[in-house]
Backbone as ProteinMPNN parsed JSONL, in Angstrom:
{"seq_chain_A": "XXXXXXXXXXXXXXXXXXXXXXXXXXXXXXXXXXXXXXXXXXXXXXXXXXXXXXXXXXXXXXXXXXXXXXXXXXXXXXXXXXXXXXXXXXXXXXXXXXXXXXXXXXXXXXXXXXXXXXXXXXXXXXXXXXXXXXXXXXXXXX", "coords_chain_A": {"N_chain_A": [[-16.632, 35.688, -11.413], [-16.642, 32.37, -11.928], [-14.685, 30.372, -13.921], [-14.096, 28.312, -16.84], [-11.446, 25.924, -16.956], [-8.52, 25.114, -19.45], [-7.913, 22.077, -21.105], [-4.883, 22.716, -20.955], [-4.461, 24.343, -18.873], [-5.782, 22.962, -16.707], [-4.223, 20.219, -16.057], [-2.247, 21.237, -16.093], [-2.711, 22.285, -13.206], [-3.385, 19.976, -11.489], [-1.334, 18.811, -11.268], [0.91, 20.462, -10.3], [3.235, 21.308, -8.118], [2.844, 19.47, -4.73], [0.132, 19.058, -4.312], [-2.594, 17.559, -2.647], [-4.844, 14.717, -3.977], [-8.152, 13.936, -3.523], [-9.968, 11.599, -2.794], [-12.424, 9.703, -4.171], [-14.312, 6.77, -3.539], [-16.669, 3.643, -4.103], [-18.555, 2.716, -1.787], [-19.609, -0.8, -1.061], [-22.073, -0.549, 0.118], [-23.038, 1.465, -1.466], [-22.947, 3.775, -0.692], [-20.549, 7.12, -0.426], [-17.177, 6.863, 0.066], [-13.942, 8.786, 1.191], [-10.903, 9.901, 0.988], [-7.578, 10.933, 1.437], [-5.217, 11.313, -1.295], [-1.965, 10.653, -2.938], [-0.8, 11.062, -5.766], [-0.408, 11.083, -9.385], [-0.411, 12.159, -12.991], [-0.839, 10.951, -15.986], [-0.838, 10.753, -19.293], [-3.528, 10.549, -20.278], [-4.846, 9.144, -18.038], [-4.805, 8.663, -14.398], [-2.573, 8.058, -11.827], [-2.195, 6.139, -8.923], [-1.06, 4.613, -5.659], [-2.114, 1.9, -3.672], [-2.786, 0.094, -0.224], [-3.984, -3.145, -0.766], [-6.239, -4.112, 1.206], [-6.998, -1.916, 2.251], [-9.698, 0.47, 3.081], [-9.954, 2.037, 0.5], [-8.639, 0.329, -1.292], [-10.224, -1.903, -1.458], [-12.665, -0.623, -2.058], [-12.348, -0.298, -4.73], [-11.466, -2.804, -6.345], [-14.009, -3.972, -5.976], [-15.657, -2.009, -7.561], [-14.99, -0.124, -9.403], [-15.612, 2.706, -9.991], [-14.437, 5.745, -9.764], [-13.844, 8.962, -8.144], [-11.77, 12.344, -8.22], [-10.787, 14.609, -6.611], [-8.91, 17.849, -7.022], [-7.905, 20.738, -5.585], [-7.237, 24.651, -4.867], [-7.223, 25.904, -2.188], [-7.205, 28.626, -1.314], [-8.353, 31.756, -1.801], [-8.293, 33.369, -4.837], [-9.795, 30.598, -5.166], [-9.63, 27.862, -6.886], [-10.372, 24.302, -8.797], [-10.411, 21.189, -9.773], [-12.14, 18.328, -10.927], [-12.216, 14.722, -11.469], [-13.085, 11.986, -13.507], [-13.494, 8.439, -13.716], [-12.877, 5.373, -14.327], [-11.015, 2.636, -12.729], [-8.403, 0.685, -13.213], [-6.924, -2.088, -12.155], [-3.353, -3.23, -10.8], [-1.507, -5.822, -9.636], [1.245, -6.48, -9.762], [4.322, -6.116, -9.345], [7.222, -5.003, -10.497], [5.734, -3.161, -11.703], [3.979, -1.877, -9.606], [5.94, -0.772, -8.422], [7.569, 0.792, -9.786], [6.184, 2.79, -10.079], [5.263, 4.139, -8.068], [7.979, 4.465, -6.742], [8.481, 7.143, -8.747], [5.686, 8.409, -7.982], [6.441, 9.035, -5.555], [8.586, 10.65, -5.767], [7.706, 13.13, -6.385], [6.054, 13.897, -4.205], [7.88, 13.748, -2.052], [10.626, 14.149, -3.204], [13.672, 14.014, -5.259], [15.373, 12.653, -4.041], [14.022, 11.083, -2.213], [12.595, 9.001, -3.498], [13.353, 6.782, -4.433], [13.362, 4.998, -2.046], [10.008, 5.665, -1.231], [9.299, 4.264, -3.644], [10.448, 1.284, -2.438], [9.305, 1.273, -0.398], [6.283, 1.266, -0.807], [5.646, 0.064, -2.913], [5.458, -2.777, -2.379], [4.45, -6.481, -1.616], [1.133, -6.814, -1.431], [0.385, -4.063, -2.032], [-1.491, -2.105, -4.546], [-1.435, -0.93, -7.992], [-3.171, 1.219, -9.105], [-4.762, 2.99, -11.809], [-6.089, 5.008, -13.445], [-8.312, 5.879, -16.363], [-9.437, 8.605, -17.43], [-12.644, 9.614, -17.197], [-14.096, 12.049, -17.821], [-14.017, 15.579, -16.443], [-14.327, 18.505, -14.561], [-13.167, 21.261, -14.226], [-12.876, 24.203, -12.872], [-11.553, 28.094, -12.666], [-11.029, 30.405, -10.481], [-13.273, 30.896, -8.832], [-14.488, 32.412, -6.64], [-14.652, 34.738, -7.615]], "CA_chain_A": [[-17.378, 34.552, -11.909], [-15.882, 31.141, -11.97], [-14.51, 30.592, -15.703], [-13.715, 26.988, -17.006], [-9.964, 25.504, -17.403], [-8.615, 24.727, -20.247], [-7.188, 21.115, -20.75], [-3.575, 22.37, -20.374], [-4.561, 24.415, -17.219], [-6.291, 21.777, -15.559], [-3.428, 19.788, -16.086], [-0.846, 21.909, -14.94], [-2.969, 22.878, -12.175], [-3.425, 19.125, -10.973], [0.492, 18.395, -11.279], [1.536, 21.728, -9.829], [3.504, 21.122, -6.844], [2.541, 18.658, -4.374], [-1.196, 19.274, -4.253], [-3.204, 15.855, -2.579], [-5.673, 14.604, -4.239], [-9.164, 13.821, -2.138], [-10.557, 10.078, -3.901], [-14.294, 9.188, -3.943], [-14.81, 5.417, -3.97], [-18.127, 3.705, -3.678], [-18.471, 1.661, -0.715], [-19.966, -2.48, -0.717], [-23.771, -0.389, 0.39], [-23.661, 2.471, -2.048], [-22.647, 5.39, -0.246], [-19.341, 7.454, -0.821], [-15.925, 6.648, 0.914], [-12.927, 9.76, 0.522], [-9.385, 9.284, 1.61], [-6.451, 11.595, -0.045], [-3.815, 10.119, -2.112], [-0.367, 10.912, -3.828], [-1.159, 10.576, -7.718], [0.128, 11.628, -11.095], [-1.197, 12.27, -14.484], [0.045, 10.178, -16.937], [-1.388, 11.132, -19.81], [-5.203, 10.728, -19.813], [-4.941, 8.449, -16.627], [-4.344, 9.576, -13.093], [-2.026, 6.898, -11.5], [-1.655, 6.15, -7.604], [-1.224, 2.899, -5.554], [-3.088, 2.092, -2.29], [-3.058, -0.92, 0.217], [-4.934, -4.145, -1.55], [-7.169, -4.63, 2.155], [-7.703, -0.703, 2.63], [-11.168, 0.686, 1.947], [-10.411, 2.337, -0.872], [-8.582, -0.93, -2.05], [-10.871, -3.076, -1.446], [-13.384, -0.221, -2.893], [-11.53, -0.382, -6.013], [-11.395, -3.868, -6.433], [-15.386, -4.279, -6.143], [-16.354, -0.728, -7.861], [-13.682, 0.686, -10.158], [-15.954, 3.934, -10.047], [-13.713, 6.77, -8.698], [-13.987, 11.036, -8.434], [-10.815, 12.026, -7.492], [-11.115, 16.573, -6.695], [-7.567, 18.776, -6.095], [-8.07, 22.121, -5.097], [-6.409, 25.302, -4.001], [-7.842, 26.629, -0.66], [-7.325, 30.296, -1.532], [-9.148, 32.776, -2.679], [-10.259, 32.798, -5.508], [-10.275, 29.226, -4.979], [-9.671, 27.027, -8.027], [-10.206, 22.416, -8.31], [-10.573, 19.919, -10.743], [-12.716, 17.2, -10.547], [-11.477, 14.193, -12.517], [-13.914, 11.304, -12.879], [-13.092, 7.465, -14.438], [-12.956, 4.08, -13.899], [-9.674, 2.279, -12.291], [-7.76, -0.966, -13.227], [-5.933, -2.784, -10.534], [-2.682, -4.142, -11.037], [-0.44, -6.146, -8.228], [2.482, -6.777, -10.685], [5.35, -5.314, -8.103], [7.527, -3.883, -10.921], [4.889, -1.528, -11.875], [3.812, -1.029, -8.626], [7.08, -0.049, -7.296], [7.951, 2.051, -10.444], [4.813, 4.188, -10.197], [5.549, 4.445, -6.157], [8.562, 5.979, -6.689], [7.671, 8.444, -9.189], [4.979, 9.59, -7.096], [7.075, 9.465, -4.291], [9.619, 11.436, -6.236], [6.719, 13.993, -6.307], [5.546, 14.673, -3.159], [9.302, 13.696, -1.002], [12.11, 14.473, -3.854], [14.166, 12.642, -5.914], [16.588, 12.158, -3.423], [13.577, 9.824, -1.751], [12.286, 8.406, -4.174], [13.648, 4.876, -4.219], [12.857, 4.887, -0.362], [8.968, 5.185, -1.192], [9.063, 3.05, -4.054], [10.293, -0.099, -2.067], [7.99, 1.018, 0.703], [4.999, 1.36, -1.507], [5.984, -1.335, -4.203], [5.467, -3.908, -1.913], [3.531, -7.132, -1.551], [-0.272, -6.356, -0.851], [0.223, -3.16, -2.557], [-1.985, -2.191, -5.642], [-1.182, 0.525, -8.821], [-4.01, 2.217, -9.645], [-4.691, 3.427, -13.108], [-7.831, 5.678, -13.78], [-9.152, 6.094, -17.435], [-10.128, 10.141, -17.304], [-13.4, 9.896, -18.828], [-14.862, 13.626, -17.325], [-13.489, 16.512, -16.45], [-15.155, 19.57, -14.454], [-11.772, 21.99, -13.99], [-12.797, 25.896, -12.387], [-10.915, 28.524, -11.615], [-11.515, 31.799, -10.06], [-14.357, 30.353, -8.471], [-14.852, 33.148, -6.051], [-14.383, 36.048, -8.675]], "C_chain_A": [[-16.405, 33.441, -12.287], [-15.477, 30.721, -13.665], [-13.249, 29.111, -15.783], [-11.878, 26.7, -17.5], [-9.733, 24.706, -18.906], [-8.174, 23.58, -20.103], [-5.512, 21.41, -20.449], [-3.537, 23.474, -19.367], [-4.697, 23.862, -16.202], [-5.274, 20.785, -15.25], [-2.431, 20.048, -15.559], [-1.611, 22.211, -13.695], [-3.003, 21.528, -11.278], [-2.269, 18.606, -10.914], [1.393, 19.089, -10.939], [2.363, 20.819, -8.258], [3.115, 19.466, -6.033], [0.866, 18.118, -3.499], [-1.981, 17.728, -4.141], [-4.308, 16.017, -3.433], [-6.772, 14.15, -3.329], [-10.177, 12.449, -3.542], [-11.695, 9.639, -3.218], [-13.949, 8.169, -4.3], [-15.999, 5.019, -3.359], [-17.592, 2.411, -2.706], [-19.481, 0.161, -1.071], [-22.059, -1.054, -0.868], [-24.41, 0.741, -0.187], [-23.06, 3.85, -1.505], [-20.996, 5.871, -0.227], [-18.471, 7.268, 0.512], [-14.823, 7.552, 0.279], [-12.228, 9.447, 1.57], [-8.456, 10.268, 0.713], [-5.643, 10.776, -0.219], [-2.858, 11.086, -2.834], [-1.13, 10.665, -5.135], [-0.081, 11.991, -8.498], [-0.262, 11.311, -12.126], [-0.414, 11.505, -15.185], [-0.97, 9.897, -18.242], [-2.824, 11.549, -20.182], [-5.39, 9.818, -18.557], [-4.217, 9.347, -15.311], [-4.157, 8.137, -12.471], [-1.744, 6.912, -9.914], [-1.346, 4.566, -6.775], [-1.869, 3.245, -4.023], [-3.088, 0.385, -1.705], [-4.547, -2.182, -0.711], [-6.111, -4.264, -0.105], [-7.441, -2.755, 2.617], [-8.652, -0.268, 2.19], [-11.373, 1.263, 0.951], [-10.014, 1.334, -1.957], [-9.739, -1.687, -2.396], [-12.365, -2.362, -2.531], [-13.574, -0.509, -4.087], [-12.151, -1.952, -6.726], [-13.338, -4.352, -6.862], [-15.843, -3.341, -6.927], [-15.564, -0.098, -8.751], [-13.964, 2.204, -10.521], [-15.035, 4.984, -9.07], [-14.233, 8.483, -9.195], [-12.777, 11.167, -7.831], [-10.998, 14.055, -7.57], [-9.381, 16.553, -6.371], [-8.084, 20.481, -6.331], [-6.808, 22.856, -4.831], [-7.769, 26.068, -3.413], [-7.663, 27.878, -0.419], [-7.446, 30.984, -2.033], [-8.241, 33.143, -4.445], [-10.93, 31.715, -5.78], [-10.739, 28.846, -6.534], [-9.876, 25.268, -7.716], [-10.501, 22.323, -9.488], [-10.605, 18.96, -10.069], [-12.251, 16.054, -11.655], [-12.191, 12.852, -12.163], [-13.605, 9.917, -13.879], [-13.205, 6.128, -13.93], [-11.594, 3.228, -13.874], [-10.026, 0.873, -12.444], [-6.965, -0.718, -12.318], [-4.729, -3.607, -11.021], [-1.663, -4.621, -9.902], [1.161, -6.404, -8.701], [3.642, -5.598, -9.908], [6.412, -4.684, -9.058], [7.293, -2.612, -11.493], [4.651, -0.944, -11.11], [5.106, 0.075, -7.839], [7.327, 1.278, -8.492], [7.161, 3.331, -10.362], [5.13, 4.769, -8.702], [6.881, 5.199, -5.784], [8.306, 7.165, -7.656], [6.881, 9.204, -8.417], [5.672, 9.336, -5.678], [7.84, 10.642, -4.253], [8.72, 13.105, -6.418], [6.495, 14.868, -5.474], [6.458, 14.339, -2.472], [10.257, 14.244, -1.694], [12.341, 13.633, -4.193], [14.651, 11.978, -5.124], [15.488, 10.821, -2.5], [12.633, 9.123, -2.568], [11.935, 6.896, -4.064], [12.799, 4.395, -3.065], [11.302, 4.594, -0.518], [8.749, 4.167, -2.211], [9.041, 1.607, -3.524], [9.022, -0.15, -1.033], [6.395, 0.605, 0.071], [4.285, 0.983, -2.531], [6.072, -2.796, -3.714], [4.532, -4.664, -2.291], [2.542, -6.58, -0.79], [-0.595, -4.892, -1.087], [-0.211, -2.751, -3.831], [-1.515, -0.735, -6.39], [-2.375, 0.497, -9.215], [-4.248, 2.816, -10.619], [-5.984, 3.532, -13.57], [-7.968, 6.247, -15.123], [-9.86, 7.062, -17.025], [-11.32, 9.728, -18.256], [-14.494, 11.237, -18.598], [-14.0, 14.339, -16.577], [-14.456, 17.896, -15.95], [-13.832, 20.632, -13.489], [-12.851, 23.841, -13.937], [-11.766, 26.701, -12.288], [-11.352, 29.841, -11.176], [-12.87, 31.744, -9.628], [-14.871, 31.546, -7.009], [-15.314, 34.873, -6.745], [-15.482, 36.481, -8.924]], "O_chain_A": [[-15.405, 33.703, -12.956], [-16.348, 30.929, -14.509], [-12.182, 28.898, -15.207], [-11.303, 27.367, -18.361], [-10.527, 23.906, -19.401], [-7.813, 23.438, -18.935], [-4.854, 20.57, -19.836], [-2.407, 23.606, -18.895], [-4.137, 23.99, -15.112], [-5.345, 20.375, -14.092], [-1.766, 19.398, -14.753], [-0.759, 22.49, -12.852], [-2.632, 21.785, -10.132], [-2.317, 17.576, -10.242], [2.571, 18.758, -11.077], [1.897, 19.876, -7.619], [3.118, 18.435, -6.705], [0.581, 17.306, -2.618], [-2.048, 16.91, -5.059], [-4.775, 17.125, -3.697], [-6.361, 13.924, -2.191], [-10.721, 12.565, -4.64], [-11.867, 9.307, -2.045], [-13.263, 8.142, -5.322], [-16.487, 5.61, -2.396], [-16.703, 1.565, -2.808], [-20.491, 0.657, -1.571], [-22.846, -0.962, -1.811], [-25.542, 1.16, 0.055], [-22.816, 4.837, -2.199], [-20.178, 4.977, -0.012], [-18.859, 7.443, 1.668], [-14.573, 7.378, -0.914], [-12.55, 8.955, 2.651], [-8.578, 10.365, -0.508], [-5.33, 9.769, 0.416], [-3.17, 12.214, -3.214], [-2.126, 9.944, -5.198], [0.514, 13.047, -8.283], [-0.519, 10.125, -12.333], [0.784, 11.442, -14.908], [-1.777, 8.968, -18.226], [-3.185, 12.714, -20.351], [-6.517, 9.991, -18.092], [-3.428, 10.293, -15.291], [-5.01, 7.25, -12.463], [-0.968, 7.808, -9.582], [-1.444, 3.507, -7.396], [-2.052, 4.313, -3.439], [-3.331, -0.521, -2.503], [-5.689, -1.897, -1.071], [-7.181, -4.632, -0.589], [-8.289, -2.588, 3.493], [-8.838, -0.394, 0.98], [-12.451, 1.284, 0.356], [-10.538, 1.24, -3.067], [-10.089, -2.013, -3.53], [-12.979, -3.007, -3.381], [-14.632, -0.899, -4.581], [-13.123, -2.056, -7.474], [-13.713, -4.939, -7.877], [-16.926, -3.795, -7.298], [-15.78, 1.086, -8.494], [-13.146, 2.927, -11.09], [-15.009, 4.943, -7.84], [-14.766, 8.94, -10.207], [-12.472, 10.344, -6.968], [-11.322, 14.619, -8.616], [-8.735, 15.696, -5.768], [-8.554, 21.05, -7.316], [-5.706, 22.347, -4.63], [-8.793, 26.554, -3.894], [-7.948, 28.315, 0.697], [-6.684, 31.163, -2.983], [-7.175, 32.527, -4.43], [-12.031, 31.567, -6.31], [-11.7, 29.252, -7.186], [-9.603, 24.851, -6.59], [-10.828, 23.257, -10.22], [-9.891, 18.548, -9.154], [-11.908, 16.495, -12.752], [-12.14, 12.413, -11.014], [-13.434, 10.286, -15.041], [-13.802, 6.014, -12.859], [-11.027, 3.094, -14.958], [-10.992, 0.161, -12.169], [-6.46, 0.284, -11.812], [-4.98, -4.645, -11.632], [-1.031, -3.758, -9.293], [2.095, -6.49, -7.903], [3.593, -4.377, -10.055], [6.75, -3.603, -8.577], [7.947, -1.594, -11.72], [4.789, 0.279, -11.159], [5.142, 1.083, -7.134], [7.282, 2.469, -8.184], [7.466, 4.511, -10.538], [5.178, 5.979, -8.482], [7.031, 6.111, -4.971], [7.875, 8.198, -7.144], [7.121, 10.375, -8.124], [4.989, 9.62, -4.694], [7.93, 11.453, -3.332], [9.385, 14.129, -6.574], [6.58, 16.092, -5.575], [5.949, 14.683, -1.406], [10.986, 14.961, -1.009], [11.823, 12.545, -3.938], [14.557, 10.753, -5.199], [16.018, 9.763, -2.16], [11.729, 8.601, -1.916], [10.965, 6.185, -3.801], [11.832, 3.633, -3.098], [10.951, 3.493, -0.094], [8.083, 3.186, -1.882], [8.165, 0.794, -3.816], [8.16, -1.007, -0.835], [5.608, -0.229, 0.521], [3.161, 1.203, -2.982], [6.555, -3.75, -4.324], [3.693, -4.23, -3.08], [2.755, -5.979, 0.263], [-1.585, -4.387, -0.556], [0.7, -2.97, -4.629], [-1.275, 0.304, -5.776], [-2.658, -0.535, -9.824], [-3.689, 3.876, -10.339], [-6.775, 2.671, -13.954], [-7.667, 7.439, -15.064], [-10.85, 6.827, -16.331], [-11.276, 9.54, -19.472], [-15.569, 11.314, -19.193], [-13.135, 13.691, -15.987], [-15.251, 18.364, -16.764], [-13.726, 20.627, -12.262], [-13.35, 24.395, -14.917], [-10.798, 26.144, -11.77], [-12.301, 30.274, -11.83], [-13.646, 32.585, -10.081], [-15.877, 31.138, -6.428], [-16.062, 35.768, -6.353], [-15.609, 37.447, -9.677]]}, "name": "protein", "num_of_chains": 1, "seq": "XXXXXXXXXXXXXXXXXXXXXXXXXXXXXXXXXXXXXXXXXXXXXXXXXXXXXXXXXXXXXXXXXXXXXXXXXXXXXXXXXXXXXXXXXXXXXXXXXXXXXXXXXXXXXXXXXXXXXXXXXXXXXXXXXXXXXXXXXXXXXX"}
């Protein structure tokens, strides 16, 4: 039987490794748009950046409603759902600092820098989601 996470499971379980996240934004006509993303927790926010003209940018930008799920895909199959509302900022030394961090994440330190400039560019937005729900499982097959 599936048996609820605590906050510092869910936590470690969403910052474990290099586990994508899978991001619900609402589209312009109502209906859901998912895309995975790089992110990191940062304290009650979950931080990522994303093209300013891509549809989850542009989602963003009109909708600041997000769901963002991470999972593991094997038995007994555990996720956390993590649900909030995102500010947008274009300010390029935040963006880049947050871009390497989570670069430094999911590539290494050693590339780090490398995604920051890539991903700290102009027309590139940081992301910063206000957790305000929480629906963390695990042993969801059990």
């Amino acid at each position: 039987m599936a048996q609820k996470m605590t906050d510092e499971e869910w936590r470690a379980f969403v910052s474990h490794g290099t586990r994508t996240g899978k991001l619900s934004t609402v589209r312009a006509d109502g209906s859901p748009h998912v895309a995975p993303v790089w992110f990191l927790l940062d304290g009650d926010a979950v931080v990522f950046t994303t093209g300013k003209e891509t549809v989850k940018g542009r989602n963003l930008a009109r909708d600041g409603r997000i769901a963002l799920c991470a999972d593991d895909d094997r038995p007994p199959f555990d996720f956390v759902v993590l649900q909030g509302r995102a500010r947008i900022s274009e300010e390029l030394d935040e963006v880049r600092y947050w871009a390497a961090r989570i670069g430094a994440r999911y590539m290494g330190e050693e590339r780090a820098e490398e995604f920051g400039a890539r991903n700290g560019a102009p027309g590139e937005l940081l992301v910063r989601v206000a957790i305000d729900k929480v629906l963390a499982l695990r042993s969801v097959a059990d």
